[in-house]
C-alpha positions in Angstrom: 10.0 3.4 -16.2 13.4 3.2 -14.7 15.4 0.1 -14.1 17.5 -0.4 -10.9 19.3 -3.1 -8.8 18.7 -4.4 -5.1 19.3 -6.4 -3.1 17.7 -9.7 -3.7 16.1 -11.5 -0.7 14.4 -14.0 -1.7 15.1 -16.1 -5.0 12.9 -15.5 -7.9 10.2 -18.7 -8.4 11.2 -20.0 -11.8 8.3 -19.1 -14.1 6.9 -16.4 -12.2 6.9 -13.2 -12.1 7.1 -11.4 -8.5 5.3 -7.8 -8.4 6.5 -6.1 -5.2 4.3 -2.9 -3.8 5.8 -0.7 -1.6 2.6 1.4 -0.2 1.2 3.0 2.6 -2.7 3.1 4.1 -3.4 7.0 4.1 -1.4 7.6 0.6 -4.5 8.3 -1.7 -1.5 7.7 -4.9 -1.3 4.2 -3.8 -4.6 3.7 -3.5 -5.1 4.7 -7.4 -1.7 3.3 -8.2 -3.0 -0.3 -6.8 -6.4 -0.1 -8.6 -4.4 0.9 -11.7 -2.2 -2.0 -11.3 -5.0 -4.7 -11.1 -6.1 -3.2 -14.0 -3.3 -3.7 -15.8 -2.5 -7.7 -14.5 -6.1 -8.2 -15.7 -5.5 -6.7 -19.1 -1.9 -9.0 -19.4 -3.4 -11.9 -17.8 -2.7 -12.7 -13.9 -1.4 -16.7 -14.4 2.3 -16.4 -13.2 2.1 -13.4 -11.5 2.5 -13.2 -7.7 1.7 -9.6 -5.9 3.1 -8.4 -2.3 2.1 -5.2 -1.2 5.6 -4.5 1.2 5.6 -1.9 3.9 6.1 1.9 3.8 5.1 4.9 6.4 5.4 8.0 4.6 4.7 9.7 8.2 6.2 7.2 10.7 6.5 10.1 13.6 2.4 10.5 13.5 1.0 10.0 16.4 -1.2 7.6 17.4 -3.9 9.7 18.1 -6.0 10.2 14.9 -6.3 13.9 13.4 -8.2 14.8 11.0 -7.1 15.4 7.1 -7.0 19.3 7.7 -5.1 18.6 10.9 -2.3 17.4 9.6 -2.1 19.3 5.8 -1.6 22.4 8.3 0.6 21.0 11.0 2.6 18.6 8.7 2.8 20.8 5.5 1.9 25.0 6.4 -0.9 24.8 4.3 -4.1 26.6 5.1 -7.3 24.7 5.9 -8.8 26.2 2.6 -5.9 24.9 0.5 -6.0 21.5 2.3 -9.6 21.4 1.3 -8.8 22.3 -2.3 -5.9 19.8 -3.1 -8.5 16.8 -0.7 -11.3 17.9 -3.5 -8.9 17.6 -6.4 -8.1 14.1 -5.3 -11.4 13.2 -4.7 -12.4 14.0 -7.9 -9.3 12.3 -9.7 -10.2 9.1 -7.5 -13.7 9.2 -8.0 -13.4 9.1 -11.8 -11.6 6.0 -11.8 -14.9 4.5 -10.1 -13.4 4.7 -6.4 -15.2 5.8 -3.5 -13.1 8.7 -1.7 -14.1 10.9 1.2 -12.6 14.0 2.6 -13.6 13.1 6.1 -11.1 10.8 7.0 -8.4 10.9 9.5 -4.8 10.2 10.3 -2.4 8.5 12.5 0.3 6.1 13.0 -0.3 3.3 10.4 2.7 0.8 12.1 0.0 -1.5 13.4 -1.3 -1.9 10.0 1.4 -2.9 8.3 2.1 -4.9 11.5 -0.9 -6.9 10.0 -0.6 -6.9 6.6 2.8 -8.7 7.3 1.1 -11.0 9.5 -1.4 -11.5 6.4 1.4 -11.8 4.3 2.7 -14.8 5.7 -1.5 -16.1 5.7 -0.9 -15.2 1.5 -4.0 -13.2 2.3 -1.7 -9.5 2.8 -3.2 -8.0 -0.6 -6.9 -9.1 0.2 -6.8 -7.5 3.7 -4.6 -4.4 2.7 -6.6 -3.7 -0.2 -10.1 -4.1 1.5 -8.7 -1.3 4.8 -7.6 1.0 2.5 -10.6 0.7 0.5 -12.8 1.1 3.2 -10.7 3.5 5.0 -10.7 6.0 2.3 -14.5 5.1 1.8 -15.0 6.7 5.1 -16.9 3.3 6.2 -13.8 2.4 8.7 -11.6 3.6 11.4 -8.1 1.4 10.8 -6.3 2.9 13.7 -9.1 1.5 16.3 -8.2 -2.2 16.8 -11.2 -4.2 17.0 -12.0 -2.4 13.5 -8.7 -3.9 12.0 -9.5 -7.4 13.6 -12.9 -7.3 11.7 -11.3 -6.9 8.4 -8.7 -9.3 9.3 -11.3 -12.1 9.8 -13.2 -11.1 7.6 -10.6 -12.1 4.6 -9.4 -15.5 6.3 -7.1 -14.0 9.1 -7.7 -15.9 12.6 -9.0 -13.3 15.1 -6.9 -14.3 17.9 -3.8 -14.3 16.6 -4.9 -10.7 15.0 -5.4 -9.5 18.8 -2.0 -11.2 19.8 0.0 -9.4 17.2 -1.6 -5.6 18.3 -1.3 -6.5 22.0 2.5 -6.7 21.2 5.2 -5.6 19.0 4.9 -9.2 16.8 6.1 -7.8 12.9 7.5 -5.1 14.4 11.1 -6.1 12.1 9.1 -7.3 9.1 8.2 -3.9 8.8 11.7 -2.7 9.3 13.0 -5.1 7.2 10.3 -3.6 4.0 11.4 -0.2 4.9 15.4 -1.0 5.3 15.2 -2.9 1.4 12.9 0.8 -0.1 16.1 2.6 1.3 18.5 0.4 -0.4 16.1 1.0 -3.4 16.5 4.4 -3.7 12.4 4.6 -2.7 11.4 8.6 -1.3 8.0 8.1 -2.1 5.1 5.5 -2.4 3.6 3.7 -4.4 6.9 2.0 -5.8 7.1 -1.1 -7.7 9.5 -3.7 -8.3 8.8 -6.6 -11.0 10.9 -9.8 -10.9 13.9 -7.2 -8.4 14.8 -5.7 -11.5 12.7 -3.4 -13.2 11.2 -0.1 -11.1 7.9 1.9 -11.6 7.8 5.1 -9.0 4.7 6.5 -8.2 0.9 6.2 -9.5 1.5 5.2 -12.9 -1.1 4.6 -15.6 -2.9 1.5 -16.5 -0.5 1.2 -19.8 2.3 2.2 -18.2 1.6 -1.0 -15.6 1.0 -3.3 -18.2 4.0 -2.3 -20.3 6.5 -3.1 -17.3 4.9 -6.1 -16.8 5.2 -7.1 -20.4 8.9 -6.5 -20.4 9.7 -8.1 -17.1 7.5 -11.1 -18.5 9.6 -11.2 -21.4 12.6 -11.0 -19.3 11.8 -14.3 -17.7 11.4 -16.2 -20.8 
């Protein structure tokens, strides 16, 4: 665990401390670096704690037009089918031992409409509900998140109005809420997801473990006091 500065946007709540997720939907290390991190809030108690999930593309050129996983390993990253196949198993494996459901038959595209969302759930409080339950799903292989009627579903689904969903995907609404996430990982230093930031002071990069989470959450809490 490494401490760093930024730039503070908001003002701490007195009392409480602030767990900020930088994260992407297709990033299979956020998705165990999430489940790892309720883990650990469960292990050192979740009174006081607030957690935003904050927005990160780790492929914001992608198309819109879904691919599938063995698309883009080869056009994205020279590897060979076979090899995309190998290091998909691997993961699914790693995932799948931590209880998650993980399939290899997934695809890929541009996720800026999602995070378009989860900023509109954000300002509902319900942005960790509905993040976590696409990416679930999405990565369960029981969900398409780039089709839009798909993302409305989940949206209502955890408290989100439907219309307002549609609104925001007919449009650009979020569009610098998004920018804005991005713009403050930058001035963080972030390369890579899943990044977290406890009370704008103390930085965990990528999937740590269950103790790891609950120690940096120890020594922000005792930070506070």
């Amino acid at each position: 665990m490494t401490d760093t500065a930024t730039v503070k946007t908001t003002a701490p709540v007195a009392g409480r401390l602030t767990v900020e997720v930088w994260t992407d939907l297709g990033c299979p290390w956020c998705y165990l670096g999430i489940h790892r991190l309720r883990h650990a809030v469960d292990r050192t108690g979740t009174a006081g704690i607030t957690l935003m999930l904050r927005s990160f593309e780790l492929d914001p050129d992608a198309s819109a037009e879904p691919m599938t996983i063995p698309e883009i390993f080869t056009r994205k990253h020279g590897l060979p089918v076979q090899a995309a196949m190998q290091a998909e198993a691997a993961m699914r494996d790693r995932v799948a031992a931590e209880g998650l459901p993980f399939t290899t038959d997934r695809l890929h595209a541009n996720s800026f409409d999602v995070h378009r969302v989860l900023q509109l759930a954000n300002r509902r409080d319900a942005g960790t509900v509905f993040f976590e339950t696409v990416q679930k799903r999405f990565f369960a292989g029981e969900i398409n998140p780039y089709d839009h009627a798909s993302l409305n579903a989940v949206a209502v689904e955890v408290g989100l109005d439907g219309d307002e969903v549609r609104t925001v995907l007919a449009g650009d609404s979020y569009a610098q809420q998004v920018r804005h996430d991005e713009r403050r990982a930058r001035e963080l230093g972030v390369t890579g997801v899943p990044f977290v930031l406890l009370d704008q002071r103390f930085a965990v990069a990528g999937a740590q473990s269950i103790d790891a989470y609950a120690q940096a959450i120890t020594r922000a809490r005792e930070s506070l006091s």
